[in-house]
N, CA, C and O atoms as CSV, one atom per row, in Angstrom:
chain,resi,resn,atom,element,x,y,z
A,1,UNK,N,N,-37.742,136.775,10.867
A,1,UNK,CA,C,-38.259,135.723,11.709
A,1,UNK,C,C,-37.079,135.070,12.440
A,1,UNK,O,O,-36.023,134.785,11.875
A,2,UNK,N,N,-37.313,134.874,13.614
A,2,UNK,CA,C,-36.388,134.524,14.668
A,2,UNK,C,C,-36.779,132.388,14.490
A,2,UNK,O,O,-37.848,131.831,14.239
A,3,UNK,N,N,-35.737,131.931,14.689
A,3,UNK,CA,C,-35.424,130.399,14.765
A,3,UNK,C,C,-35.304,130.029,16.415
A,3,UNK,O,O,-34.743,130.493,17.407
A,4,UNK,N,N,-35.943,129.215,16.165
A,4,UNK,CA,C,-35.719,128.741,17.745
A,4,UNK,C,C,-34.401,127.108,17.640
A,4,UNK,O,O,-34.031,126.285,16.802
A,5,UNK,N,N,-34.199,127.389,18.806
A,5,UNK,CA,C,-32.843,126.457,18.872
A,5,UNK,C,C,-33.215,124.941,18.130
A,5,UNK,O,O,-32.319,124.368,17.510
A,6,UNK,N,N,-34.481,124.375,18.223
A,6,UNK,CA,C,-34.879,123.196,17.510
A,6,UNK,C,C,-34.862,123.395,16.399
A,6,UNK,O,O,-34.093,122.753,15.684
A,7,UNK,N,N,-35.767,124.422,15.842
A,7,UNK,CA,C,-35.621,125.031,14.224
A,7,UNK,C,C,-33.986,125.026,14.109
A,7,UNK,O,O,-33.778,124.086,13.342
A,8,UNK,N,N,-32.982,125.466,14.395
A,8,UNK,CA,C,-31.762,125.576,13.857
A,8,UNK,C,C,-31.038,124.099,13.773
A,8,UNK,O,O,-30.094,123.886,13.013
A,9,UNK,N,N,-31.532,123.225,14.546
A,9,UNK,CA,C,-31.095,121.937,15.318
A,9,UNK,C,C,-31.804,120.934,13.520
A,9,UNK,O,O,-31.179,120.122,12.838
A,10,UNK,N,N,-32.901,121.342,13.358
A,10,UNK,CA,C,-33.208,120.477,12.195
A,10,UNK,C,C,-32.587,121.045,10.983
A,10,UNK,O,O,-31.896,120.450,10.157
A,11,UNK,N,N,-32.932,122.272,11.002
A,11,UNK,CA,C,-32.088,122.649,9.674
A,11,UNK,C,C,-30.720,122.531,9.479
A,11,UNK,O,O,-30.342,122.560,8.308
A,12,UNK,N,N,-29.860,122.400,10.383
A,12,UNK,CA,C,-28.762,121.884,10.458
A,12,UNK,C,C,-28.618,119.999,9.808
A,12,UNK,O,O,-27.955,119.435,8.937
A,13,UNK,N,N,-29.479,119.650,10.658
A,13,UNK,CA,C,-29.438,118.185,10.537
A,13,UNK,C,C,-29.692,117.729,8.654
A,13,UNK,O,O,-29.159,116.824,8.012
A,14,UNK,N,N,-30.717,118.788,8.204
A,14,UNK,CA,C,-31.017,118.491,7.050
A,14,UNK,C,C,-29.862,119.176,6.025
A,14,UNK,O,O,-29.781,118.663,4.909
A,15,UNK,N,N,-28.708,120.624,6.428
A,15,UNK,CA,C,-27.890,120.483,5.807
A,15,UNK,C,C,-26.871,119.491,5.991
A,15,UNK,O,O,-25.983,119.447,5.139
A,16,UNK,N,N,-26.840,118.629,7.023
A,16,UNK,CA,C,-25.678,117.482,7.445
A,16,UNK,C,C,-25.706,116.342,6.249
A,16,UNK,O,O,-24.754,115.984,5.555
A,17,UNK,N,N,-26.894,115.938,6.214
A,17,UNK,CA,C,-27.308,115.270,5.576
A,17,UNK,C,C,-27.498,114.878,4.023
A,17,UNK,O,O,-27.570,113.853,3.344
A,18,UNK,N,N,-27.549,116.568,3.812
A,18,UNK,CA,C,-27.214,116.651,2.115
A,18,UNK,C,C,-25.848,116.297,2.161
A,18,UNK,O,O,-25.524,115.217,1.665
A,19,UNK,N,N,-25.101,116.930,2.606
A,19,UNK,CA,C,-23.387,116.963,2.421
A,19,UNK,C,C,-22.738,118.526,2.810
A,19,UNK,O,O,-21.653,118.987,2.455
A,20,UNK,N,N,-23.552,119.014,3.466
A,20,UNK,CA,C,-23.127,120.070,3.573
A,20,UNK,C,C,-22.852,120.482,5.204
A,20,UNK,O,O,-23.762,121.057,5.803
A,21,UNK,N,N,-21.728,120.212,5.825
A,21,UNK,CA,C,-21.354,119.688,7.039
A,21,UNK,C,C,-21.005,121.325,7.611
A,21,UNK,O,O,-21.175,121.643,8.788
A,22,UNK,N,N,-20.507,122.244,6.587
A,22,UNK,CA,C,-19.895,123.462,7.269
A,22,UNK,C,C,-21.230,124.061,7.320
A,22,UNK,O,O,-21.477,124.581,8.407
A,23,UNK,N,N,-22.179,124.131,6.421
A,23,UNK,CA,C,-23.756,125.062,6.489
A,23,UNK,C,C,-24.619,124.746,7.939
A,23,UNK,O,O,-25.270,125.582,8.564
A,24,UNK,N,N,-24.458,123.463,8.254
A,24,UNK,CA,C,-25.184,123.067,9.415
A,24,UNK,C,C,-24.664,123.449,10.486
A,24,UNK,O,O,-25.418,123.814,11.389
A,25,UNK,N,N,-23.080,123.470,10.700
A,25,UNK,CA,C,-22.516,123.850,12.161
A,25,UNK,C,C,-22.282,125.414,11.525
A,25,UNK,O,O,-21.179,125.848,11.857
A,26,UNK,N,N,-22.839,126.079,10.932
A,26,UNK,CA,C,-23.004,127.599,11.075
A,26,UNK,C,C,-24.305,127.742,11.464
A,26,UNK,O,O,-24.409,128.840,12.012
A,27,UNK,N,N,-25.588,127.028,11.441
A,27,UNK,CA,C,-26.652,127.058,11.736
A,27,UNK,C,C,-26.367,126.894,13.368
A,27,UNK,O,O,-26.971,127.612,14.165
A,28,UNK,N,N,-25.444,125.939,13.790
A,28,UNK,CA,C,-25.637,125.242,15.052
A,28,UNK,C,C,-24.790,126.572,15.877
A,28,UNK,O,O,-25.184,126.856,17.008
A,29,UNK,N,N,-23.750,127.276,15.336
A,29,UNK,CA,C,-23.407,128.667,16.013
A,29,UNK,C,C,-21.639,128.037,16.042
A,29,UNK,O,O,-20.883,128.605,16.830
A,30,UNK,N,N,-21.232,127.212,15.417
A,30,UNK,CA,C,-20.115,126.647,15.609
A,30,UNK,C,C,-19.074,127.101,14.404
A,30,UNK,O,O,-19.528,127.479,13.324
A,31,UNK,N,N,-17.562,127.038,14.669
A,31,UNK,CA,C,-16.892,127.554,13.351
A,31,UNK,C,C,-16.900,126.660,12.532
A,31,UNK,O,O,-16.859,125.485,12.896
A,32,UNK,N,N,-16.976,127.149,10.755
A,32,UNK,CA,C,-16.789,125.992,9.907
A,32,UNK,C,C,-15.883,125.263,9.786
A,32,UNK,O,O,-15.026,125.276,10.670
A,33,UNK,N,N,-15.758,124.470,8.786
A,33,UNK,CA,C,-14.258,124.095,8.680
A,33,UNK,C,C,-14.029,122.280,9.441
A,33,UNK,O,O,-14.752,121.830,10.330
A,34,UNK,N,N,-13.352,121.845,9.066
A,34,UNK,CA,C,-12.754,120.555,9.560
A,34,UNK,C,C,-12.868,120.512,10.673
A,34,UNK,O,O,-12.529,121.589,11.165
A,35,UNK,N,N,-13.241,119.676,11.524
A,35,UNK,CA,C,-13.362,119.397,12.972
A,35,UNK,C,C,-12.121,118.317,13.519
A,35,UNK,O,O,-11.893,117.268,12.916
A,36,UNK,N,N,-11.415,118.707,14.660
A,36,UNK,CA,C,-10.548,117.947,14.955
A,36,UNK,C,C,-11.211,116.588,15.831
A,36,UNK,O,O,-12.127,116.539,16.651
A,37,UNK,N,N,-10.408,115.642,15.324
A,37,UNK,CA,C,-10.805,114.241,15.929
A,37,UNK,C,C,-10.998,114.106,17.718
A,37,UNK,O,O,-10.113,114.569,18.437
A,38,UNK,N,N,-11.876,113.626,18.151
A,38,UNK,CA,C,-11.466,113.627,19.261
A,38,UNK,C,C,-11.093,111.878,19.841
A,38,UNK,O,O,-11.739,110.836,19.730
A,39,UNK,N,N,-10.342,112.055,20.196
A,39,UNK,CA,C,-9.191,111.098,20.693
A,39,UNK,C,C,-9.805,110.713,22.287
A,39,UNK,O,O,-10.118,111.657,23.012
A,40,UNK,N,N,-9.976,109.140,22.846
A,40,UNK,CA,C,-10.319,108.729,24.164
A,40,UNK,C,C,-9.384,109.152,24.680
A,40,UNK,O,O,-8.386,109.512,24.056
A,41,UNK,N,N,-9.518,109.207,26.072
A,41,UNK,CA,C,-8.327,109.379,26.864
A,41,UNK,C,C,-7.600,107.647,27.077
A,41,UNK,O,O,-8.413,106.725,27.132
A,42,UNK,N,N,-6.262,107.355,27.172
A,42,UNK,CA,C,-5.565,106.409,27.358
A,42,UNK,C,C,-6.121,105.792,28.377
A,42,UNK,O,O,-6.871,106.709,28.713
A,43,UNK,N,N,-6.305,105.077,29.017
A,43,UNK,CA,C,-6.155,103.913,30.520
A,43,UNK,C,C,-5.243,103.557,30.907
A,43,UNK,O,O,-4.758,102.521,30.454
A,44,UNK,N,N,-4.481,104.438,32.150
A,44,UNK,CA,C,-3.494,103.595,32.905
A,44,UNK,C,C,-4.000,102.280,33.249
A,44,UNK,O,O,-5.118,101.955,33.649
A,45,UNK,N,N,-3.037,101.633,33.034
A,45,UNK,CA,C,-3.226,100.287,33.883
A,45,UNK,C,C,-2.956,100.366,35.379
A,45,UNK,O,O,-2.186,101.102,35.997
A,46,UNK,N,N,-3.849,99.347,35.834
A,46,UNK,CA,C,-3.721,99.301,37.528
A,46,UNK,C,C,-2.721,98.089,37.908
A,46,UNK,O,O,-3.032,97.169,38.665
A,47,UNK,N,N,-1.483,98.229,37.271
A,47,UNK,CA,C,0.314,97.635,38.369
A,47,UNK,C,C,-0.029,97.402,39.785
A,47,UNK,O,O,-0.261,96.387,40.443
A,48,UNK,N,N,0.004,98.372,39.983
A,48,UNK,CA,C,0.558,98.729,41.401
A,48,UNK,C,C,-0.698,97.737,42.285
A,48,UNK,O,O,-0.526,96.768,43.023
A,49,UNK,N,N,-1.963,98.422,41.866
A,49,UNK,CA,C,-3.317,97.827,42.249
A,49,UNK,C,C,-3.414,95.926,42.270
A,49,UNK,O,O,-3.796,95.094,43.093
A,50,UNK,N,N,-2.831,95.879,40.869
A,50,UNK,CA,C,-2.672,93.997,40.848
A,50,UNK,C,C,-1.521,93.451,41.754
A,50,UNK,O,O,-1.679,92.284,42.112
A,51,UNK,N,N,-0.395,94.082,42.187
A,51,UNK,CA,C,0.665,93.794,42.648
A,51,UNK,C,C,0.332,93.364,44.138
A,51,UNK,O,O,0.587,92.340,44.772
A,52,UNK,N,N,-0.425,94.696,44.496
A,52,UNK,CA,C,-0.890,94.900,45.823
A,52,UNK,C,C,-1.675,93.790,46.370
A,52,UNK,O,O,-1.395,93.317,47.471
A,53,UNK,N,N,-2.660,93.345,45.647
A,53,UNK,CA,C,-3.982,92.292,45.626
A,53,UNK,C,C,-3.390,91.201,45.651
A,53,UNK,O,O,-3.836,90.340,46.410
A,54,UNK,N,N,-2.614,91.006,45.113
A,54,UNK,CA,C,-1.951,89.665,43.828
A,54,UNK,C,C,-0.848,88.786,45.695
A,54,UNK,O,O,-0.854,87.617,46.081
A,55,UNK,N,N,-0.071,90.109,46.357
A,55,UNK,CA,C,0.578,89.700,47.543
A,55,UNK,C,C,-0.221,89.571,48.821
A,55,UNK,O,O,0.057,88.792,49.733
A,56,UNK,N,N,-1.272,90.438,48.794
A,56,UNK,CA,C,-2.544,90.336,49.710
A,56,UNK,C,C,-2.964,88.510,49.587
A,56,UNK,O,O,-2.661,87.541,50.284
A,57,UNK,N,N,-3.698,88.661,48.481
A,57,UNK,CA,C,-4.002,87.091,48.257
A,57,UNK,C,C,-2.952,86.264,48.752
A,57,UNK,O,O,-3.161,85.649,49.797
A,58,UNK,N,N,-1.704,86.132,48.090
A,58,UNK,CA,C,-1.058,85.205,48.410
A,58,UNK,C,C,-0.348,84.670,50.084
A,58,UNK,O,O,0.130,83.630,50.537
A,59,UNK,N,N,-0.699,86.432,50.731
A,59,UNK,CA,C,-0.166,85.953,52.109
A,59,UNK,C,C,-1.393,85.193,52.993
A,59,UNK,O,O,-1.456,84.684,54.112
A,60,UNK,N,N,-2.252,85.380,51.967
A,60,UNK,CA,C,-3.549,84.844,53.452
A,60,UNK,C,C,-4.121,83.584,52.825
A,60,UNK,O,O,-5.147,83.069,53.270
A,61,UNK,N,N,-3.520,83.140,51.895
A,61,UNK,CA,C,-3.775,81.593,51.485
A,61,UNK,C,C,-2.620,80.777,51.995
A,61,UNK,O,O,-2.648,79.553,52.129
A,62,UNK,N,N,-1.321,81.779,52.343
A,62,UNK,CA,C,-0.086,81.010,52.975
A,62,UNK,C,C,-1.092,80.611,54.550
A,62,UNK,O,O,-1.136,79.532,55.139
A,63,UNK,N,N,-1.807,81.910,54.895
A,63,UNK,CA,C,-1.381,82.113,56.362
A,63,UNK,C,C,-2.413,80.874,56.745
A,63,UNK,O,O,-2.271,80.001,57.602
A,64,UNK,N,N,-3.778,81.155,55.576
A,64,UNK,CA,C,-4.832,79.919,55.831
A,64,UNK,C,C,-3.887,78.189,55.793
A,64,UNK,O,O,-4.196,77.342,56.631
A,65,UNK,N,N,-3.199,78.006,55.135
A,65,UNK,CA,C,-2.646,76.733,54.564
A,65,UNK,C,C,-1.701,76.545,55.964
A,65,UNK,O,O,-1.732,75.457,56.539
A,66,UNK,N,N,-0.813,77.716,56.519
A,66,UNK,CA,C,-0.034,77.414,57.707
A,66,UNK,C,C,-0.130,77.033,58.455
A,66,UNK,O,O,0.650,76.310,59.075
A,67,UNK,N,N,-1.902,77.636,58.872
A,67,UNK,CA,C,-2.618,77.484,60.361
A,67,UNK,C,C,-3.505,76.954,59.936
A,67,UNK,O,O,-4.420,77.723,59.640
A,68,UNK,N,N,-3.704,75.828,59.733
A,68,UNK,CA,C,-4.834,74.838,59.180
A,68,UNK,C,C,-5.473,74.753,60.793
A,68,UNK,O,O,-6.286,75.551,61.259
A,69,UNK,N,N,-4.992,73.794,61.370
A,69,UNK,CA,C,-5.590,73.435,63.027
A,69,UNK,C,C,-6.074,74.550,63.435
A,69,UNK,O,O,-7.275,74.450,63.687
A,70,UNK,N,N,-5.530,75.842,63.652
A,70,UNK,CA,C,-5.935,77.191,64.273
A,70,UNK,C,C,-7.293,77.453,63.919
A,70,UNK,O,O,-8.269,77.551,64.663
A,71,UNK,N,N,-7.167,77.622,61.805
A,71,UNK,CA,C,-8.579,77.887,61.490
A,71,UNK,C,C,-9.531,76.929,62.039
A,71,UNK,O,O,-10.542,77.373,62.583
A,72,UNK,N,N,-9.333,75.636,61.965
A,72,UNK,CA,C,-10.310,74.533,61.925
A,72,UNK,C,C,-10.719,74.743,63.153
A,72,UNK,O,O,-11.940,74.592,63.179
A,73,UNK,N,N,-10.274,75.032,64.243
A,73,UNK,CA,C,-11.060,75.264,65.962
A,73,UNK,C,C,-11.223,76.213,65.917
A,73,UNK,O,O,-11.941,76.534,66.864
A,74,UNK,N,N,-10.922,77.192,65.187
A,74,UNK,CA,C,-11.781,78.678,65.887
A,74,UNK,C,C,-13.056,78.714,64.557
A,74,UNK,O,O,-14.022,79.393,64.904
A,75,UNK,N,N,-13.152,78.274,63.536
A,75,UNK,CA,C,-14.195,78.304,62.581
A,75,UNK,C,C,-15.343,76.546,63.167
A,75,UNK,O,O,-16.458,76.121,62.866
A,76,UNK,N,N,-14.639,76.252,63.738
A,76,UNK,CA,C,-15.916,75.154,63.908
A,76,UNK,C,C,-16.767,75.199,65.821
A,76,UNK,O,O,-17.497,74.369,66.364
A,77,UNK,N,N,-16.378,76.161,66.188
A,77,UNK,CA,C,-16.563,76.463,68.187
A,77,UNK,C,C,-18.022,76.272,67.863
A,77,UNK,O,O,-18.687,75.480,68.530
A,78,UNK,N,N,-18.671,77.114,66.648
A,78,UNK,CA,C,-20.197,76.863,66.724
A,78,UNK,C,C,-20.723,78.096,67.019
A,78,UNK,O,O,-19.862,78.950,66.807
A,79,UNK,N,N,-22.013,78.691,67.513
A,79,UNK,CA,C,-22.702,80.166,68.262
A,79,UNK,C,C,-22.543,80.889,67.083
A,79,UNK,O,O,-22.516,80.540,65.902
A,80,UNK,N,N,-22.443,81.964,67.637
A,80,UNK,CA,C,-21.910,83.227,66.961
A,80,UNK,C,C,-20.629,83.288,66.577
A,80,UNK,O,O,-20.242,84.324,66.036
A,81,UNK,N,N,-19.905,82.414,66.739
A,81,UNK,CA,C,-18.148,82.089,65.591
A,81,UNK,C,C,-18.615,81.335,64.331
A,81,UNK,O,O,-17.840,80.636,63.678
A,82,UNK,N,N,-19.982,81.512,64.000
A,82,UNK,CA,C,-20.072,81.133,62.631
A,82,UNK,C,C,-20.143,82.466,62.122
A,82,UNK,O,O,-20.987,82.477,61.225
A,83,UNK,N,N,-19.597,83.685,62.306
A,83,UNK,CA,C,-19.505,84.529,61.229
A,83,UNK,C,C,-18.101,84.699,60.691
A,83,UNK,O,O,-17.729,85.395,59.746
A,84,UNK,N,N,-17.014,83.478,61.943
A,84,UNK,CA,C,-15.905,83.513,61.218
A,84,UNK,C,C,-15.459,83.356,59.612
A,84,UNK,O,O,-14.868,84.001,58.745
A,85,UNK,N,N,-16.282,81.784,59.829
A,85,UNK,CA,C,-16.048,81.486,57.846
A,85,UNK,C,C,-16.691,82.258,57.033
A,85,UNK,O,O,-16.481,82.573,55.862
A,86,UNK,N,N,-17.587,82.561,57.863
A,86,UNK,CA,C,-18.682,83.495,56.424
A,86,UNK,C,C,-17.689,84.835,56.035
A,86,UNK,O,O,-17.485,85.141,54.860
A,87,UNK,N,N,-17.014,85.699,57.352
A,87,UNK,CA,C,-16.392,87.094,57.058
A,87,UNK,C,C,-15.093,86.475,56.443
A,87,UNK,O,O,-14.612,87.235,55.603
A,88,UNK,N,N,-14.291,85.164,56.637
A,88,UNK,CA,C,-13.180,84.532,55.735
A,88,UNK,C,C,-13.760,84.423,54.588
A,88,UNK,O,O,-12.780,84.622,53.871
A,89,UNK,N,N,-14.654,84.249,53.848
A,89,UNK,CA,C,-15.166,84.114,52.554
A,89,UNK,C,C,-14.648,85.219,51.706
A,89,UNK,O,O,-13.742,85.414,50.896
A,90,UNK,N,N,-15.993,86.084,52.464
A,90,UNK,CA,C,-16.198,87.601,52.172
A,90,UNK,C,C,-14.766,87.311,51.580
A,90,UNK,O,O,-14.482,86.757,50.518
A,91,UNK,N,N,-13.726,87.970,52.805
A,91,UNK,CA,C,-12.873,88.777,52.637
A,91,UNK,C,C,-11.937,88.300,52.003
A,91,UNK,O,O,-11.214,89.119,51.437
A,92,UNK,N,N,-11.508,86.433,51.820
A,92,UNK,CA,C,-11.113,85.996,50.433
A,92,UNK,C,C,-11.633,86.094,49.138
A,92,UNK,O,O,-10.903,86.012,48.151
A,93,UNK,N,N,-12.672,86.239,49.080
A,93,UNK,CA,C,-13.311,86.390,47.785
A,93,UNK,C,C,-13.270,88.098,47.393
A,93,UNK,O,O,-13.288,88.339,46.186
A,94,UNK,N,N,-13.233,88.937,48.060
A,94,UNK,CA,C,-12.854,90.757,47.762
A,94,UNK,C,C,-11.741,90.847,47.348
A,94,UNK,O,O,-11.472,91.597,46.409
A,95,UNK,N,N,-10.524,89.833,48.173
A,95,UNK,CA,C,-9.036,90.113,47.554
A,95,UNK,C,C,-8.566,89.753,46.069
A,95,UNK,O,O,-8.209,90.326,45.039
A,96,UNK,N,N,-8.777,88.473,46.564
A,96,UNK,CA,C,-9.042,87.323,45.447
A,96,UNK,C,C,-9.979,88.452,44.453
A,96,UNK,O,O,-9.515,89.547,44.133
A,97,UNK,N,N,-10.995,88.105,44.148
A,97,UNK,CA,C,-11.418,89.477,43.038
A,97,UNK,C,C,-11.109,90.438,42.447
A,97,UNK,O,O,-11.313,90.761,41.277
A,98,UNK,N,N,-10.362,91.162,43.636
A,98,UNK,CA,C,-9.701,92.387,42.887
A,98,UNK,C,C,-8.494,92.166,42.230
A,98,UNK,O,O,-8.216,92.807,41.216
A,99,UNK,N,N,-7.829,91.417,42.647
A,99,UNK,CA,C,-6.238,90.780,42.106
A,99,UNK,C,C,-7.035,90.520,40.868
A,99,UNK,O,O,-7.303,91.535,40.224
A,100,UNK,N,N,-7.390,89.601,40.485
A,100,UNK,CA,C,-8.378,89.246,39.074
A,100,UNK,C,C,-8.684,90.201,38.059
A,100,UNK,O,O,-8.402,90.262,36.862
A,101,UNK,N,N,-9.487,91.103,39.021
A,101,UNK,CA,C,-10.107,91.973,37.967
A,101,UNK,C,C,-8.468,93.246,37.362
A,101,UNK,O,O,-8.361,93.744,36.241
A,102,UNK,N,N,-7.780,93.370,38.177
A,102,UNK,CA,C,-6.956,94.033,37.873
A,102,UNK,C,C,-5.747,93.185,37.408
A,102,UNK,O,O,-4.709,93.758,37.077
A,103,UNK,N,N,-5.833,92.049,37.378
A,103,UNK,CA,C,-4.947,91.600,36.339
A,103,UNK,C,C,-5.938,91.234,34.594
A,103,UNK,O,O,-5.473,91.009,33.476
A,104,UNK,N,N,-6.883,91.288,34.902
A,104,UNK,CA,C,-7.309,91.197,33.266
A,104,UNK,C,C,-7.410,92.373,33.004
A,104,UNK,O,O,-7.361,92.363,31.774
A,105,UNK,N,N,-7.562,93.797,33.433
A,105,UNK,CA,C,-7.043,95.248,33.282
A,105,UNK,C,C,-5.856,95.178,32.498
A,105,UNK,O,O,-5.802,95.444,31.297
A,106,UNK,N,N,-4.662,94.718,33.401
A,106,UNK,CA,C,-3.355,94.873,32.967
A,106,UNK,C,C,-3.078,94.155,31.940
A,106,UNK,O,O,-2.006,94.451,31.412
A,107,UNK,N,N,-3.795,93.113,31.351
A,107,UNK,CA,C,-3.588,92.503,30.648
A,107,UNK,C,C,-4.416,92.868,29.125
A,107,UNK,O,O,-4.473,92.130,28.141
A,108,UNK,N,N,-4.860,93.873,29.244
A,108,UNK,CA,C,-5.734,94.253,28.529
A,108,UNK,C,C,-7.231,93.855,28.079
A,108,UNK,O,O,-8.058,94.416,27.361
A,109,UNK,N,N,-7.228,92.887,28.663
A,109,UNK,CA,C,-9.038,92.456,28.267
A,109,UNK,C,C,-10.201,92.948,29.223
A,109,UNK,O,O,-10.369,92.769,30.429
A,110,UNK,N,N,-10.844,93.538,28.404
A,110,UNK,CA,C,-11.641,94.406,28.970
A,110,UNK,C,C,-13.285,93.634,28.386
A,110,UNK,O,O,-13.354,92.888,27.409
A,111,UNK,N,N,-14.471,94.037,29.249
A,111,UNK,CA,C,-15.709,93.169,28.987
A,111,UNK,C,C,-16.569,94.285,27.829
A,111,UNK,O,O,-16.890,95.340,28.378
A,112,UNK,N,N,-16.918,94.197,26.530
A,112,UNK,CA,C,-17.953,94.214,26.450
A,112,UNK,C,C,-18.880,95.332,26.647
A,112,UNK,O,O,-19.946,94.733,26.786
A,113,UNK,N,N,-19.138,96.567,26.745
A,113,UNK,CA,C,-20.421,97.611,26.980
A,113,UNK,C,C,-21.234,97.745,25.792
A,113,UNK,O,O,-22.222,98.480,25.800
């Protein structure tokens, strides 16, 4: 009588289960014997990525703080130059973010799955 791959899949499971770990992965078609650990792969950290963000941010909070008057008349004209502040948001809040997220990377704290 021929086993079908589920049939081998339980009878395996039920030799796992007694204690018999090499009987089941001969059922499953695998060699006996000790199984080597498998090991995550490492995580580079993202340096370069926080470095990058980290000087991004800081030149365009200089450049906002420099040109205060500049921003303030070209973000207040009114019309359609109200997508100025909204796309300054955006695009402070993307830099700003990523500098963040890649410094708690580098720093090792990671969220939670």
């Amino acid at each position: 009588m021929k086993l079908s791959q589920f049939d081998k899949t339980m009878v395996a499971m039920a030799f796992a289960e007694a204690g018999e770990p090499d009987t089941a992965r001969e059922f499953l078609g695998e060699p006996a014997g000790p199984r080597k650990a498998h090991c995550p792969a490492v995580k580079k950290k993202p340096l370069g990525a926080m470095l990058f963000f980290g000087v991004v941010s800081l030149v365009f909070y200089a450049a906002l703080i420099s040109q205060q008057d500049l921003v303030m008349n070209i973000f207040t004209m009114g019309g359609w130059h109200a997508v100025f502040p909204v796309g300054a948001a955006f695009l402070f809040s993307f830099v700003h973010g990523a500098f963040a997220s890649n410094l708690l990377a580098v720093l090792g704290l990671e969220a939670h799955k």
